[in-house]
N, C-alpha and C positions, 0 to 999 in steps of 0.2 A: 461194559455196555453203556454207561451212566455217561462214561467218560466222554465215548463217542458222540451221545447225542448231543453230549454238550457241547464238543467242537463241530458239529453241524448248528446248533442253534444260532454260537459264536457266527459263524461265517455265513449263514442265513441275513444274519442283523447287520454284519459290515455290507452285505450287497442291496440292501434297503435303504440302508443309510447314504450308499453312493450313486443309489437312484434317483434319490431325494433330491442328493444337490447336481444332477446332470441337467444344464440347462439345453432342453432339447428345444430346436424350433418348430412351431406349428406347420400342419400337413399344407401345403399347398393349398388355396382353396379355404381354408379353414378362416374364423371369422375372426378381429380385428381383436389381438389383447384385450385392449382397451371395453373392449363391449361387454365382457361379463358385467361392466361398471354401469352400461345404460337401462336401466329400470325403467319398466312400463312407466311412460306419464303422458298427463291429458294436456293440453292447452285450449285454454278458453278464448276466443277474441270477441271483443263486442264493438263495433263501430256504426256511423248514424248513413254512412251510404247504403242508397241502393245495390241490389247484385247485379242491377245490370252498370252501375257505374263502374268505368276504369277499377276504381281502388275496390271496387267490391269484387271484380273479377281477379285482378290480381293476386284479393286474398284467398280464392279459389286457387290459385296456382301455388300457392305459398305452403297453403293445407297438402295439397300432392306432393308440393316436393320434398317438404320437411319429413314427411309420414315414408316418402321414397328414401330420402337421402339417409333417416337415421335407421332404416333395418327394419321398420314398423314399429320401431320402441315409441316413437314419438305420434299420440295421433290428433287431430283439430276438432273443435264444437266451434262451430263460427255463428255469431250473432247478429247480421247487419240489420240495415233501415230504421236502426232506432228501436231495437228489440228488447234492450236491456237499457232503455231510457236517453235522456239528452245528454250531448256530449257530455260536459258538465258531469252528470251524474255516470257517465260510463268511466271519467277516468277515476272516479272519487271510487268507485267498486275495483277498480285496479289498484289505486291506493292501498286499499282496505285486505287484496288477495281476494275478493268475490270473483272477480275477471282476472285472466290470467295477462292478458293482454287486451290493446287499443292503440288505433292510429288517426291522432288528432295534429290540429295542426301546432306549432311551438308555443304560442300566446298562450294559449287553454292552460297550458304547466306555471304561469305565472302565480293559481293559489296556492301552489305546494312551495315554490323559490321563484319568489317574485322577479329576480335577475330573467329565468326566462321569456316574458315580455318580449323583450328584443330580437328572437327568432323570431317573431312574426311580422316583425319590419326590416329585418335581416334583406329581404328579396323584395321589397318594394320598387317597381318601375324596371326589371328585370325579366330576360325572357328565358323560356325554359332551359337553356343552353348556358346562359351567366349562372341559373340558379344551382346549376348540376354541377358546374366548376366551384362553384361556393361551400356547397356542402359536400361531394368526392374529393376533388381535386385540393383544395384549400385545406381541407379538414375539419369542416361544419358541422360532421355528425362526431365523430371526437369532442369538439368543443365542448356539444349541447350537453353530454354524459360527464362533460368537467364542471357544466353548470351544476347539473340534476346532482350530483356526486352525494350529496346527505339526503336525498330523497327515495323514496320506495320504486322510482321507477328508471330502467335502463334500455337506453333506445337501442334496436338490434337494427333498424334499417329506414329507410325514409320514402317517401310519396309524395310525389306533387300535386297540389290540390286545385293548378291549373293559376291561371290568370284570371280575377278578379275583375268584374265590371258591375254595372247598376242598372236592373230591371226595373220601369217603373211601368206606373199606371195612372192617367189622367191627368199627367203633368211629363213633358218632352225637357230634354235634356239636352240641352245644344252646348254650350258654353260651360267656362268655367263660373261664369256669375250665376248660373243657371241653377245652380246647386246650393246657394244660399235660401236658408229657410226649408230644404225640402226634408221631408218626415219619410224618415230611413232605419229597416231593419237593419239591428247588426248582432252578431252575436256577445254572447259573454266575455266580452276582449276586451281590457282596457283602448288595447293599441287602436281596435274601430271605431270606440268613443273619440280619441282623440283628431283621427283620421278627418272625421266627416264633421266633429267640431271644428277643426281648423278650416274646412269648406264650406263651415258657415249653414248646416244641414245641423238637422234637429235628430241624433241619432238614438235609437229604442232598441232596447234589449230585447229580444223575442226567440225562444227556443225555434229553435234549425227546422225539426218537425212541428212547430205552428204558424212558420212563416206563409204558405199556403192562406189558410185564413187571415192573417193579418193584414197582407195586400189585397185580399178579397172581402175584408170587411171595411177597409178603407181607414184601419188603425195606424197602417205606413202608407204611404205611395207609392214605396221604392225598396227593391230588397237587394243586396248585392253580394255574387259571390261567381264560381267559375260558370260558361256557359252546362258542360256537361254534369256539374250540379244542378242548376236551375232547373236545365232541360229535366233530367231523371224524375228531379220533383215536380215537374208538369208544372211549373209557377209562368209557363207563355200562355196558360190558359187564363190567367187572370191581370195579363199586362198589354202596356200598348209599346212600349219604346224599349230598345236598349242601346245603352251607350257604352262603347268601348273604352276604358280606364286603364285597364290593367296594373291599378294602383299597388296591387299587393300578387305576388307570386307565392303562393303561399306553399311553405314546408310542412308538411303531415310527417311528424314523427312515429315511427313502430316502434313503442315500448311496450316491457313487459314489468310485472310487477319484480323488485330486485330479489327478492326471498325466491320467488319463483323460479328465474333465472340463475340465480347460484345454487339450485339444487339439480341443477342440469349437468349432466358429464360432459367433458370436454367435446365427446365426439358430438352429444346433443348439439351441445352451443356451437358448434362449427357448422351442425346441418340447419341450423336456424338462419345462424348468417349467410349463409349462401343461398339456403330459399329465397328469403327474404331480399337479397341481391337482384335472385333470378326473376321474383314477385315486382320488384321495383323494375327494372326494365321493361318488365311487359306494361306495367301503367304508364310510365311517359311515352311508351309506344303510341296506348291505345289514348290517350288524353288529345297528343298532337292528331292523331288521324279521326277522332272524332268532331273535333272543335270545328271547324268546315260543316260538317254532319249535321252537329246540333244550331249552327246559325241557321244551314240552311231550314230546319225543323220550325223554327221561330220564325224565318220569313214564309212561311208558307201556313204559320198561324197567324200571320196579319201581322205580326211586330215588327216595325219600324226601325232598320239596325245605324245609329248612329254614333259616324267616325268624327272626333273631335278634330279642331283644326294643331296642327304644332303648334301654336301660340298659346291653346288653350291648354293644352297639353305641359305644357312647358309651366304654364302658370299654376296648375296642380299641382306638377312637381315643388314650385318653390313653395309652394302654402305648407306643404307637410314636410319640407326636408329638413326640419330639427329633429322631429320626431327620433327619427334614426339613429341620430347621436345622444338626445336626450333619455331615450329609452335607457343604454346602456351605460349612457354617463356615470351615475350615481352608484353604479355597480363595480365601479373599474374597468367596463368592458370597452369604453369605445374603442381604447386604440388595437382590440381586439376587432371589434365591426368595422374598422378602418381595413384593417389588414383583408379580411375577409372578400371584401368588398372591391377591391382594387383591381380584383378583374373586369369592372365596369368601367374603369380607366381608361 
């Protein structure tokens, strides 16, 4: 009797054993290998737009789609309008892993690796269409993460922050000479200091969320940045003129902090990059269909919309066009920003 249960026990364990190694495939329907690996995680965003801006709505879509595309594993805290402080201080908390994420534009990363500087002159005097072949097509958002490479943060997608001009108040802007001497916000950017230095303008550092009062206190004259920026922050309520430049196209990078990011499973990080994709599309939709929108909003606050002549235009261009090269010079990057660029050819 001993004997026998023992050759049932025997044949019991050889059919467990070849259970084991049966690789069966999952039922139809049944969810992705891969997924037992995606573990509930949170992401943080903090950025200084409003929600009704382009990029603030976009991160509304970014938040559905990422929380849609990963299974629900993935879900969004989104922080805009300057919730979690000035830009400045929003990417320093992503730095640090406080914020999981932020989308600034490429200059802002120059206190972590000074080399990026040069995205923010990257798209200078470019319109939305050169700038999307710059960074898609060319492979701008690749480069930037070859920059950032020893830094805490990794860009997963990119935003256009619109075409750049100057709002002012109490002083019109006609000409290229016109802008010698005048007293101009800019942000914490090297690259704006040296921009509106080389135009001969008196440039002031002023946090994004106190520009408001500072053209209202009569601290600047002049604040410049995209129309559907300004608009959002109501700054035509305290101006007379605007003049069309379009000096800087600026690239708003989506980075996440890198620890963050590489603790994400593969399917995460592919439902990131695709939101993010899908996010980036709907804001240069809504950026071009607003700009019309928000001029006409400023001429019916009484602002004055003034189009520079091509000469003066022209003569903009040449005051700053070292910049471009000099930025990246010293990095080894020109003949990198050459390359990039040559779509403007």
């Amino acid at each position: 009797m001993k004997k026998v249960l023992s050759l049932l026990l025997c044949f019991a364990l050889v059919l467990a054993l070849g259970a084991c190694g049966t690789d069966t495939p999952p039922a139809a329907g049944s969810a992705d290998p891969g997924s037992a690996e995606d573990k509930p995680v949170e992401i943080s965003i903090g950025h200084i737009y409003a929600s009704s801006h382009a990029i603030g709505q976009a991160v509304e879509l970014f938040k559905e789609k990422v929380e849609e595309l990963s299974n629900g594993t993935i879900t969004v805290v989104i922080y805009p309008g300057s919730q979690m402080g000035t830009e400045s201080e929003i990417l320093q908390q992503v730095d640090q892993g406080v914020l999981d994420m932020t989308i600034s534009g490429g200059g802002m990363y120059a206190g972590y690796v000074p080399a990026a500087a040069l995205f923010e002159s990257l798209c200078m005097f470019t319109t939305g269409e050169q700038q999307k072949q710059i960074i898609d097509d060319m492979g701008g958002l690749d480069f930037f993460n070859e920059v950032m490479a020893d830094s805490n943060f990794h860009a997963v997608g990119w935003m256009s922050g619109g075409s750049r001009n100057v709002l002012t108040s109490g002083v019109d802007v006609r000409t290229a000479a016109d802008f010698k001497g005048l007293n101009i916000r800019v942000p914490d950017n090297q690259v704006y200091v040296d921009i509106f230095e080389a135009l001969g303008c008196n440039p002031t550092i002023v946090a994004w969320s106190e520009s408001y009062t500072a053209i209202q206190s009569g601290m600047v004259s002049a604040v410049e940045a995209s129309t559907e920026t300004l608009a959002t922050a109501n700054l035509q309520e305290v101006a007379d003129y605007y003049t069309i430049t379009g000096h800087v196209n600026v690239t708003n990078f989506c980075s996440m902090n890198k620890a963050k990011w590489d603790s994400l499973s593969e399917n995460q990080q592919n439902a990131v990059i695709e939101a993010m994709s899908l996010a980036n599309e709907l804001q240069l939709q809504l950026t071009e269909e607003n700009e019309q929108t928000y001029r006409d909003m400023f001429v019916d606050s009484g602002i004055e919309i003034i189009e520079l002549s091509a000469e003066d235009m022209t003569a903009l261009q040449d005051a700053v066009s070292g910049i471009i090269t000099d930025t990246a010079e010293p990095y080894g990057y020109a003949d990198k920003v050459n390359e990039l660029r040559s779509v403007l050819a």
